[in-house]
KEMI-380894 format. One record per residue: residue in three letters; y, x, z of N, C-alpha, C in turn. Coordinates in pm, whole numbers, plus 50000, padded with zeros to 5 digits. Atoms other than C-alpha are relative to their C-alpha. Layout:
N
ALAYXZYXZYXZ...
***
This chain:
257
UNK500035003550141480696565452744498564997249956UNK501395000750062477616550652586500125009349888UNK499724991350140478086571552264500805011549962UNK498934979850055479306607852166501084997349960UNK498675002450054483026603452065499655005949881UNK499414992650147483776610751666501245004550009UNK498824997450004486726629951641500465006549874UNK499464992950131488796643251323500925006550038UNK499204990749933490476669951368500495010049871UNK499414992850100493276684751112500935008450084UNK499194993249932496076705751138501225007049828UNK498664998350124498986720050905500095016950007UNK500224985349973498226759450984498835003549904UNK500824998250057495236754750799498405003050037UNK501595003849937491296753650820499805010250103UNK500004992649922491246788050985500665004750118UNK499204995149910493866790451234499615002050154UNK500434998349825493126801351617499984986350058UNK499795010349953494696772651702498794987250012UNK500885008850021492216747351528498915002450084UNK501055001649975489316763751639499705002650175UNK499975004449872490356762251983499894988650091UNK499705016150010491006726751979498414994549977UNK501225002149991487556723251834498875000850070UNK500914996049926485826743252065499864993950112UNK499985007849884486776724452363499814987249945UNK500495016150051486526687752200498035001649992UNK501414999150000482776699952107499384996050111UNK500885002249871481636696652490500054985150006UNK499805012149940482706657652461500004989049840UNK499775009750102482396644552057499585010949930UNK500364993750140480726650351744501835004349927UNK498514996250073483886670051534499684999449868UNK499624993250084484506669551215501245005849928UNK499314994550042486996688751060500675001649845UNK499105001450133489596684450736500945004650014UNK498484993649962492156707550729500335006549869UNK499134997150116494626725050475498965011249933UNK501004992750070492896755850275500845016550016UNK498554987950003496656775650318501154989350095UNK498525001849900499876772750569500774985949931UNK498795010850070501256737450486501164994150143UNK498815010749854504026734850819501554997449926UNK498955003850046506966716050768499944992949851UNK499915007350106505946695550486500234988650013UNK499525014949982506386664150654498984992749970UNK501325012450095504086632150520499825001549834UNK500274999450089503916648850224498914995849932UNK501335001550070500996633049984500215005649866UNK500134991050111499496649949674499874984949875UNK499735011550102500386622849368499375007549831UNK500125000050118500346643349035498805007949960UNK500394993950071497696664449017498615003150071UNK501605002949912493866662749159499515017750110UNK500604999849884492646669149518498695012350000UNK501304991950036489906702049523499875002850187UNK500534994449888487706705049827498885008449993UNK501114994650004485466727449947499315002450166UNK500865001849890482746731050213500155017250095UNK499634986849963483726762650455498915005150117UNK500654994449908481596784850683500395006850070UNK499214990049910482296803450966498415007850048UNK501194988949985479316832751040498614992749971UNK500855004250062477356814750807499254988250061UNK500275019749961477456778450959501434993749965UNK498695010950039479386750750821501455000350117UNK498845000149889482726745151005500694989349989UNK498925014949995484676719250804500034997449901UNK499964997750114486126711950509501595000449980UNK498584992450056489096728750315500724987349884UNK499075004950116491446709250090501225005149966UNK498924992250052494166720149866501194989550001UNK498975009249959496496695350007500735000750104UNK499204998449855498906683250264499174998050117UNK500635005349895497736673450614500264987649992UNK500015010149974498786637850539498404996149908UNK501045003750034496326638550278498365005850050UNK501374996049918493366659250495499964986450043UNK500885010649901493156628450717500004984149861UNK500505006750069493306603450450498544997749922UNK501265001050065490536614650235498824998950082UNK500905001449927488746620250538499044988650052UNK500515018949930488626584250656499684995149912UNK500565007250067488606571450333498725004849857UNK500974996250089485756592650156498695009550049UNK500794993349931484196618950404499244995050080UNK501085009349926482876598450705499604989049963UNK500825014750016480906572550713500494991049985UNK499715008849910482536554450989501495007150011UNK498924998449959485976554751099500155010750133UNK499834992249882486526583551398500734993550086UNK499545005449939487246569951748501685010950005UNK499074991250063490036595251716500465011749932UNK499834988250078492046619851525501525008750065UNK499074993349861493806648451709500715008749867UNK499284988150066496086675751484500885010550082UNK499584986949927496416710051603499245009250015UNK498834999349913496636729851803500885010049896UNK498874995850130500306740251605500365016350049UNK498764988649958501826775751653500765000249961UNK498495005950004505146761051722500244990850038UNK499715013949919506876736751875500464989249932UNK499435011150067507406704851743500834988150123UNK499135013849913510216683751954501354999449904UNK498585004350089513296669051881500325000849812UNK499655008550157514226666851481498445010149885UNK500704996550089511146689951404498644992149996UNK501415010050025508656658251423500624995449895UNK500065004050171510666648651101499315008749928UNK499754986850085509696679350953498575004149966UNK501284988449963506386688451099498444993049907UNK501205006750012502746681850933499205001850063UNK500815005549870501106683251236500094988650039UNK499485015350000502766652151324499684993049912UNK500465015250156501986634250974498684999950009UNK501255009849973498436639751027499634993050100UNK500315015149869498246620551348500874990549932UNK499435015950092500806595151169498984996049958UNK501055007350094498336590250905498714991950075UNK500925002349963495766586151129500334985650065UNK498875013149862498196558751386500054993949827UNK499755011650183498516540750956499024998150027UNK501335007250079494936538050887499544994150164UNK500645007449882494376524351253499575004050087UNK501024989649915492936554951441500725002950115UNK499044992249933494386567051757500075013350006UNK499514987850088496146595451720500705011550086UNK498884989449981497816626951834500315012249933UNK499894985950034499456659151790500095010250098UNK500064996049883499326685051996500635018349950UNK499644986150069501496721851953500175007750132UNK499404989149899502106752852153501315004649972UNK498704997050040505596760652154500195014349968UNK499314987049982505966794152088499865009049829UNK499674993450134506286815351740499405012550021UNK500514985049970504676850151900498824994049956UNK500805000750044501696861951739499105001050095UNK501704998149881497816857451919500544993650104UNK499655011949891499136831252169498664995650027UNK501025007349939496706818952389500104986550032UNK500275015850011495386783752307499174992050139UNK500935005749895493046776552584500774989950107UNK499865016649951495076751352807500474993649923UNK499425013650120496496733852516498774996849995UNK501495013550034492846725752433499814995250085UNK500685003549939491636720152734501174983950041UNK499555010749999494456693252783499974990549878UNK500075007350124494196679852442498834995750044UNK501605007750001490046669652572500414990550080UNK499845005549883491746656652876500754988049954UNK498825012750101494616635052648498694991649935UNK500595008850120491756625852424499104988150106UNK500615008249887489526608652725500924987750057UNK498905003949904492536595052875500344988149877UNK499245008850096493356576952516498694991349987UNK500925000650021489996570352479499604986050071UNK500165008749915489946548452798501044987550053UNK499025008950031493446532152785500494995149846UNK499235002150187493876529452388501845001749938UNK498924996450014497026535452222500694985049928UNK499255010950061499676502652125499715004349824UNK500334997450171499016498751700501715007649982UNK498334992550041501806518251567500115010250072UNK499134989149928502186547051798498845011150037UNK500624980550013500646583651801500834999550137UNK499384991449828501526607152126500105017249906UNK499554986550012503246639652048500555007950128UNK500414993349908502216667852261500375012849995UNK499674983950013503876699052326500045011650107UNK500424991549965502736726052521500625015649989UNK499714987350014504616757452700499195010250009UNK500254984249951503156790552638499695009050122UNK500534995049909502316797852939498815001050116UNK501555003349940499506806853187499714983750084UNK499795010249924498136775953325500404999250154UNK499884998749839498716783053688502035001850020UNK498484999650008502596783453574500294987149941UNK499755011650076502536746453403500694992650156UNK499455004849872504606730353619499734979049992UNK500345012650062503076693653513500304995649861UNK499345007350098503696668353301500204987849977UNK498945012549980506106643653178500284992949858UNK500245011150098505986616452950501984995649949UNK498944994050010509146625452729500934986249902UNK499215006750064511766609052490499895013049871UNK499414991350065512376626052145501495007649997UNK498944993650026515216649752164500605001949860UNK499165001850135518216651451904500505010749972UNK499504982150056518426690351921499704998949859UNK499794997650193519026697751547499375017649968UNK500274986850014518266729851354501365006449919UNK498894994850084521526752351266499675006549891UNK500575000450126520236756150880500975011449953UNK499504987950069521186789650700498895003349858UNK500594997050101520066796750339500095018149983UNK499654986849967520176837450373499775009149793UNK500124999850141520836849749980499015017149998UNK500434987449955518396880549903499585003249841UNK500034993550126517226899149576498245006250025UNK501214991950067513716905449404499625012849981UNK499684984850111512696939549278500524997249873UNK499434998850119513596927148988501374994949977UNK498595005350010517126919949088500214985049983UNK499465015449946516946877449103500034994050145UNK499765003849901518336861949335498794986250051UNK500795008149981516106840449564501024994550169UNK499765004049830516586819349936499515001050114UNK501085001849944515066822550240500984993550100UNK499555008949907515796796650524500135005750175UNK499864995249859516746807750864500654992550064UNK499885009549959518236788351132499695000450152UNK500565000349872517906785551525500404980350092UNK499255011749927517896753151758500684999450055UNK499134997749931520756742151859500084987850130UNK500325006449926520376726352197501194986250015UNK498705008249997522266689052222499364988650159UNK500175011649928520366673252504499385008350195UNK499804994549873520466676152877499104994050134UNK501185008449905518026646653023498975010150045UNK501444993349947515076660853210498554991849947UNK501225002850108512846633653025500315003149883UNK500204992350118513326652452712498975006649907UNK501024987349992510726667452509500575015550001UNK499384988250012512866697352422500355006450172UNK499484996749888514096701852793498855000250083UNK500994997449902510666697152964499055012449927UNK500464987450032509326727652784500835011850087UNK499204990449953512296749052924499474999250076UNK500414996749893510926739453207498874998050064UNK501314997449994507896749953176498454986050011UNK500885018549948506136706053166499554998849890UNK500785005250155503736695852908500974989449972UNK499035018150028505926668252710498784995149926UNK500905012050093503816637152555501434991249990UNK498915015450067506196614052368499114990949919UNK500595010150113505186583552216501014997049920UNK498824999950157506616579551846499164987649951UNK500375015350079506446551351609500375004449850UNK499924991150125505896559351238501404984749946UNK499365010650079508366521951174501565006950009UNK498414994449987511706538551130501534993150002UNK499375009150054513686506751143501504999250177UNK498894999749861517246507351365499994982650047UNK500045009849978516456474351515501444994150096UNK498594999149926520196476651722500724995949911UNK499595000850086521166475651423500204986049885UNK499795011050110520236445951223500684988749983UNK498945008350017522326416551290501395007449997UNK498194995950028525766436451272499785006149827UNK500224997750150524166447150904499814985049914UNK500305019850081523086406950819501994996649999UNK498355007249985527156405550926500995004249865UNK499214991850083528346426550616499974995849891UNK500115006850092527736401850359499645009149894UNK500404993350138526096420050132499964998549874UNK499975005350112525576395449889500995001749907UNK499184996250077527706400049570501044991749985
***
């Protein structure tokens, strides 16, 4: 490389999470970082952007050196403002993560880990996401980063088609148990959705969401299925959501009035 890589680096856990600053720490040996991330827990918001009511950042330290910067927003809007008010220059890329949790199959609708690499694959940047699958607390990040430096080089030197991010998901386990990895398909496992009814101290009723995946897919290129077994998945996604199978048997339905 003639030149230090720029990299932007959000996440949907928020400015402080293990995760991030794992992700950071290893990118550091190979690119200037900077950092735009949430301020508080925004997962599962999706491409949410902030419309009605103004954007507050602030400048954060970690043992009294800068680190990043905090916003009171989604992660679609961390990487927006980033590109279009923080740097200079455009970042050769923008990575989001690392997630605690897995994002495959219907939870890349869901996830804002995923929307800030979208955003980033919109404004032109190449892009990923990158999660550890697992929900236990103090999970060890260290080969997710160290493959996320290795993804980022790798994108770095082949570029990514316009339109398409890489979603990266990462089992939980030691590296000397990764059994490779395999360049996946999105899975159509669903989530079995439960609203669980529960009571305040002060006696109102409130919701809380519960729910487990329910497995629907059996391929071995899967992302959902190459975690079981133990394989980094990379899928490539496309933020155009358009059923292209679809469109001449819809031109056939005369729509017109």
């Amino acid at each position: 490389m003639d030149k230090k890589l720029s990299i932007l680096v959000s996440n949907d856990d928020g400015i402080f999470s293990d995760g991030l600053a794992a992700l950071v720490k290893e990118l550091q040996t190979i690119a200037d970082v900077t950092i735009v991330a949430p301020d508080s827990q925004q997962s599962a918001v999706g491409h949410a952007i902030t419309m009605h009511r103004p954007l507050r950042m602030r400048e954060m330290k970690k043992e009294g050196v800068f680190f990043g910067y905090a916003l009171d927003g989604t992660p679609a809007d961390c990487v927006k403002l980033a590109i279009r008010n923080i740097m200079k220059q455009k970042p050769d890329l923008v990575i989001s993560g690392i997630n605690h949790g897995s994002n495959t199959a219907i939870s890349v609708i869901y996830s804002g880990t995923v929307s800030a690499a979208t955003e980033g694959t919109i404004l032109g940047i190449p892009s990923f996401a990158v999660s550890l699958t697992t929900f236990e607390p103090n999970p060890d990040f260290t080969y997710a980063a160290k493959f996320a430096k290795q993804l980022a080089l790798k994108i770095v030197h082949h570029g990514l088609p316009n339109g398409t991010l890489l979603n990266v998901n990462v089992p939980p386990v030691p590296e000397n148990e990764i059994n490779g990895v395999v360049v996946t398909k999105q899975g159509k496992s669903v989530w079995n959705d439960e609203f669980e009814s529960r009571r305040d101290p002060g006696n109102k009723q409130y919701f809380w969401l519960k729910g487990e995946l329910v497995e629907l897919d059996e391929e071995e290129d899967i992302d959902q299925r190459a975690i079981l077994n133990n394989k980094v998945s990379v899928t490539p996604i496309h933020f155009d959501l358009t059923n292209y199978a679809m469109l001449e048997d819809l031109r056939s339905w005369n729509l017109t009035p």
